[in-house]
C-alpha positions in Angstrom: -22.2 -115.7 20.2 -21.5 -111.9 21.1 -25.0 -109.8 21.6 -25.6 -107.1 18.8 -27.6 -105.0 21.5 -26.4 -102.4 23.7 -26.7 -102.6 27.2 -29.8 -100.9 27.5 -31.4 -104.0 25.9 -32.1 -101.4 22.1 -30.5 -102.5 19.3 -27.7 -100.1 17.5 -29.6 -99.0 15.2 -27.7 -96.9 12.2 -24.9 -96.6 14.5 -23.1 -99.8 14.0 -21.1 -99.3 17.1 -20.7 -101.4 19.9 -19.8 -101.1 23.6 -16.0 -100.7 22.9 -16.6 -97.6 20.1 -15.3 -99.1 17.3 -17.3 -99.5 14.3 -19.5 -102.8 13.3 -17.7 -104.3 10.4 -19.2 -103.4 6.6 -20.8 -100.2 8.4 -21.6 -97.4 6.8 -17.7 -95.9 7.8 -15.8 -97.2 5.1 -14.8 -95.5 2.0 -14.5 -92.2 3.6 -18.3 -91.3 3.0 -19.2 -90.1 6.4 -20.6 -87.3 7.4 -19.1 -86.9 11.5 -20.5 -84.3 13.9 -16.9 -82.2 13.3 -17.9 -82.4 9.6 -21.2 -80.1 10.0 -19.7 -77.8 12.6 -16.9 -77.0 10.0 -19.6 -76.6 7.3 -21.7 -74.2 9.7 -18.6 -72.3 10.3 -17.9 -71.9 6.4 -21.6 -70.4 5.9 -21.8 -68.5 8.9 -17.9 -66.8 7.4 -19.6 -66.5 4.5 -22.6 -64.3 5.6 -20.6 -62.0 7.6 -18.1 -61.4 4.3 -20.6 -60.7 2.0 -21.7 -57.5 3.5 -18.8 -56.2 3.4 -18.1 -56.8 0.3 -22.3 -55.3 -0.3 -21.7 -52.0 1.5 -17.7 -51.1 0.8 -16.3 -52.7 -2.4 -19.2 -51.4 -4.6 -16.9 -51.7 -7.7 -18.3 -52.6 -11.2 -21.5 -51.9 -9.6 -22.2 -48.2 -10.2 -22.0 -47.2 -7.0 -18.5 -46.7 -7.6 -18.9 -44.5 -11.1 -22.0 -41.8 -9.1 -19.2 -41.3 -6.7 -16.6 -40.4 -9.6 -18.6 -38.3 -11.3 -20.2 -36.2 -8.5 -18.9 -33.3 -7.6 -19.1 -31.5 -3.9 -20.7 -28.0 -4.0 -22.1 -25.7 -1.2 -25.8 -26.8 -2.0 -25.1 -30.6 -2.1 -23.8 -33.6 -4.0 -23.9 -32.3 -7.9 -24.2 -35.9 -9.9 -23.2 -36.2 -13.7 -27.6 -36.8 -14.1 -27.6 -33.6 -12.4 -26.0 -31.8 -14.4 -27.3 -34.1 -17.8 -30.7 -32.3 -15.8 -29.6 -29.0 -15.9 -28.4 -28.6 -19.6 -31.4 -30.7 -20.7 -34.1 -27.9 -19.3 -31.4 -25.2 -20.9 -32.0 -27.0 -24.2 -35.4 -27.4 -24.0 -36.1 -24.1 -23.4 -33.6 -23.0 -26.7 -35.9 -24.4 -29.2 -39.4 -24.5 -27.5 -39.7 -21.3 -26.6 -39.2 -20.3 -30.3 -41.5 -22.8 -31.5 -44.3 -21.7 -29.2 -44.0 -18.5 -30.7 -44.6 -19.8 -34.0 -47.4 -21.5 -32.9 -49.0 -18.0 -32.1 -48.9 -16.8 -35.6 -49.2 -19.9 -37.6 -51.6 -21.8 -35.3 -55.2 -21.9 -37.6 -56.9 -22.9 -33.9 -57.7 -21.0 -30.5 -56.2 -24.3 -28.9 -53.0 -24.9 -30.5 -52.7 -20.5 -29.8 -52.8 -21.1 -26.2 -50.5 -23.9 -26.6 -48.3 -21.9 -28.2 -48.4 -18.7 -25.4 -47.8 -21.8 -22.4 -44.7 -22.9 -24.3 -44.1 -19.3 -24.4 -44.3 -18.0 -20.7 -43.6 -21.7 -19.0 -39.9 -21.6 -20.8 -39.5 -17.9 -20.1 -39.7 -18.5 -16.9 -38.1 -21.8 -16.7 -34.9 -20.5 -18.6 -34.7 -17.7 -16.5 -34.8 -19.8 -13.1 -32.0 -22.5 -15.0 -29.1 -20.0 -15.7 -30.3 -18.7 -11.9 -28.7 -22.3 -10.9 -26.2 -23.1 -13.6 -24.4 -19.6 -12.4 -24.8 -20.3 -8.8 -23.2 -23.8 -9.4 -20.8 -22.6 -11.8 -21.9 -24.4 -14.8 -21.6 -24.1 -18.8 -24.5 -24.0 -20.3 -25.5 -24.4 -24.3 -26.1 -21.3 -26.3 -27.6 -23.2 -29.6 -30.7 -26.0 -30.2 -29.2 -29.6 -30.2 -29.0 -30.9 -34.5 -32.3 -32.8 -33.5 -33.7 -29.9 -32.1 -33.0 -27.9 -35.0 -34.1 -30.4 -37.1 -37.7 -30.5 -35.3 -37.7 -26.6 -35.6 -36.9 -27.2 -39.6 -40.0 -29.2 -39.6 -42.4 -26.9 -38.2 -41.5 -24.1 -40.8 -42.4 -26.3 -43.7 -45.7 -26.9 -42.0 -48.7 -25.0 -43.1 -52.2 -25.0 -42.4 -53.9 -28.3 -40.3 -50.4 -29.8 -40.9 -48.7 -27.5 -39.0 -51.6 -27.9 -35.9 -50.8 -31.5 -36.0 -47.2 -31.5 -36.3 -46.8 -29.1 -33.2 -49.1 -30.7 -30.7 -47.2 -34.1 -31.4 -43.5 -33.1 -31.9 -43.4 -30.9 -28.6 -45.8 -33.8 -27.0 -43.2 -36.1 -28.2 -40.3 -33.9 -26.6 -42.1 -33.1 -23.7 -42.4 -36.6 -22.7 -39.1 -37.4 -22.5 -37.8 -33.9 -20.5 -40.6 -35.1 -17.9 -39.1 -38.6 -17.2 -35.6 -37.2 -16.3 -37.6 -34.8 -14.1 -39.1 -37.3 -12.7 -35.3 -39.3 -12.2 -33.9 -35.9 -10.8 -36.1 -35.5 -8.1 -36.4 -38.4 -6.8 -32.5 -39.4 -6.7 -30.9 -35.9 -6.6 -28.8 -34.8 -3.1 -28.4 -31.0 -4.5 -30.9 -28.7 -3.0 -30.8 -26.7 -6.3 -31.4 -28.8 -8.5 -34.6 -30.4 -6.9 -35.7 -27.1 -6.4 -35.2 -26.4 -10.3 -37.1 -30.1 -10.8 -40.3 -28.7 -8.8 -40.2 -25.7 -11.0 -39.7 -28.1 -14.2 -42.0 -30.4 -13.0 -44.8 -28.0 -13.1 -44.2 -26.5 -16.2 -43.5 -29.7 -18.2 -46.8 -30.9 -16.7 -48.6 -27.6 -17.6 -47.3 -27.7 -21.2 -48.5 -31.6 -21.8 -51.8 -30.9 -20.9 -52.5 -27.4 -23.1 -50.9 -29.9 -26.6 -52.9 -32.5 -25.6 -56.2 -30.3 -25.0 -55.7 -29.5 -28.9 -57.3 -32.8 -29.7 -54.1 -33.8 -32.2 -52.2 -35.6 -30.3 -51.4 -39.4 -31.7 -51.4 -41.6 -28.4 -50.6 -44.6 -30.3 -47.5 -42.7 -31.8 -46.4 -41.5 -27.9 -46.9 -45.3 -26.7 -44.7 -46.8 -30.1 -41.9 -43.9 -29.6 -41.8 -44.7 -26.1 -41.6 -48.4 -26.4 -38.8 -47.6 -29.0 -36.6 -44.8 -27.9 -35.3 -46.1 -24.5 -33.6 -44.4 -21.5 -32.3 -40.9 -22.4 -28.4 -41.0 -22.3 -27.1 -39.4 -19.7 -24.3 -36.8 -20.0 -20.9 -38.1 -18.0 -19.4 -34.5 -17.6 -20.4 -30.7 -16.5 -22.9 -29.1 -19.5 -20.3 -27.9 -22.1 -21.1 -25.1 -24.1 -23.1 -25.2 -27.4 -24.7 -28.2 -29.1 -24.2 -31.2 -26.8 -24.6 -33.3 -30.1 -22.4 -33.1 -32.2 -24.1 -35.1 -36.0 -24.6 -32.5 -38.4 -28.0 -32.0 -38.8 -30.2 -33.1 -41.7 -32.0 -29.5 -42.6 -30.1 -25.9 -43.0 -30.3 -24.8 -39.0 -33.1 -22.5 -38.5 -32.4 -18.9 -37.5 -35.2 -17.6 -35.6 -36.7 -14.5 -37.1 -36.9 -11.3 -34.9 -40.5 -12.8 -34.3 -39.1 -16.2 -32.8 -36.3 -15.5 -30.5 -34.3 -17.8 -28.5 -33.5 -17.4 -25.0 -30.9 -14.8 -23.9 -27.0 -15.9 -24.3 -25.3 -17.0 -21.5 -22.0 -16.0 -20.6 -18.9 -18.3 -19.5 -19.4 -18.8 -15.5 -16.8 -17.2 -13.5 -14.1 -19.6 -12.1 -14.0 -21.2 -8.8 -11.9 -19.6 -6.1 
């Protein structure tokens, strides 16, 4: 009977070969089932294709991502990359100041308490300032800039002129906390994400007043923190606007009160003028 040993005097095990090559009868070749030594150099060469395609594909086709919409909507200007958030940025600090300047004004007559007064004159010189330094940027970048309070804004400033007395203390320090709020989280976006020298210049200057305002409402002693927290939970991300600031309202819904006109006591910010055209 033939030896099932190799010369060496081991036996074969697993391999079921013999001294000629050929497999052992029954082994484990049959049926196609084997995996060969060719077999794993062709899967190695598969993965190892595979890695080197996929960044590629990470750092050039960045379609359906977003990548490829912040580069469609960003424009080139002389100070830097100016984003469709930029500019969402720019008109939001425009509109802020169109209805809170007026509304910290109010504050100063109707106010029954020393705090909510000094709330009122920081609304007063933070967006007087703040206004000023935003149509500084909107003109050197060329851009449109709203003229009117947004419906909601309107709305807000409806609500404070029904107020009276310890309502109307309330209502202001949480409505403008309430708006506040929100104006600092795009800030805080802008800054850290925007490539335009401007416009993070015009977020420090934002940054600090927004800041500056939160504190003086909530040093009042009215604010509802359990309100903030629910609204916030609630309200989501603020949408951001996917072309340069138009003029006027950026939202369009009617609005639910007659629009306020400020008195010559309350007056918005000055007008601004269409921005010359490029070149």
């Amino acid at each position: 009977m033939r030896s099932r040993f190799i010369r060496g005097g081991g036996p074969a095990r697993g391999s079921g070969l013999i001294r000629g090559g050929g497999p052992v009868r029954g082994g484990p070749a049959r049926g196609g089932g084997f995996v060969s030594g060719n077999g794993l150099i062709l899967v190695g060469l598969v993965v190892t294709l595979a890695a080197l395609v996929f960044p590629v594909w990470s750092y050039e086709d960045r379609s359906g991502t977003g990548l490829d919409a912040l580069n469609a909507q960003t424009e080139s200007t002389e100070f830097g990359p100016l984003s469709a958030l930029d500019r969402d940025f720019i008109t939001k600090v425009r509109l802020a100041g169109l209805w809170e300047l007026p509304a910290g004004q109010q504050a100063g007559e109707r106010g029954t308490t020393r705090a909510v007064h000094t709330a009122g004159e920081h609304l007063v010189e933070g967006h007087t300032f703040l206004d000023a330094r935003v149509r500084e940027v909107a003109a050197q970048l060329r851009l449109e800039l709203p003229s009117q309070p947004t419906a909601q804004q309107r709305r807000w400033l409806a609500e404070l002129s029904a107020a009276r007395g310890a309502a109307y203390d309330e209502k202001f320090a949480n409505v403008l906390r309430i708006a506040h709020g929100k104006v600092f989280a795009v800030v805080a976006q802008v800054r850290a994400g925007t490539r335009n020298s401007l416009v993070r210049s015009l977020a420090d200057d934002a940054n600090t007043t927004v800041l500056d305002h939160i504190k003086v409402l909530e040093a009042t002693g009215l604010v509802d923190f359990d309100r903030l927290a629910r609204d916030a939970a609630t309200s989501g991300p603020q949408p951001v606007t996917r072309s340069p600031a138009p003029p006027g309202p950026v939202d369009g819904a009617p609005p639910a009160a007659a629009p306020v006109t400020p008195t010559p006591s309350f007056t918005l910010p000055p007008a601004v003028s269409r921005p010359r055209p490029r070149p």
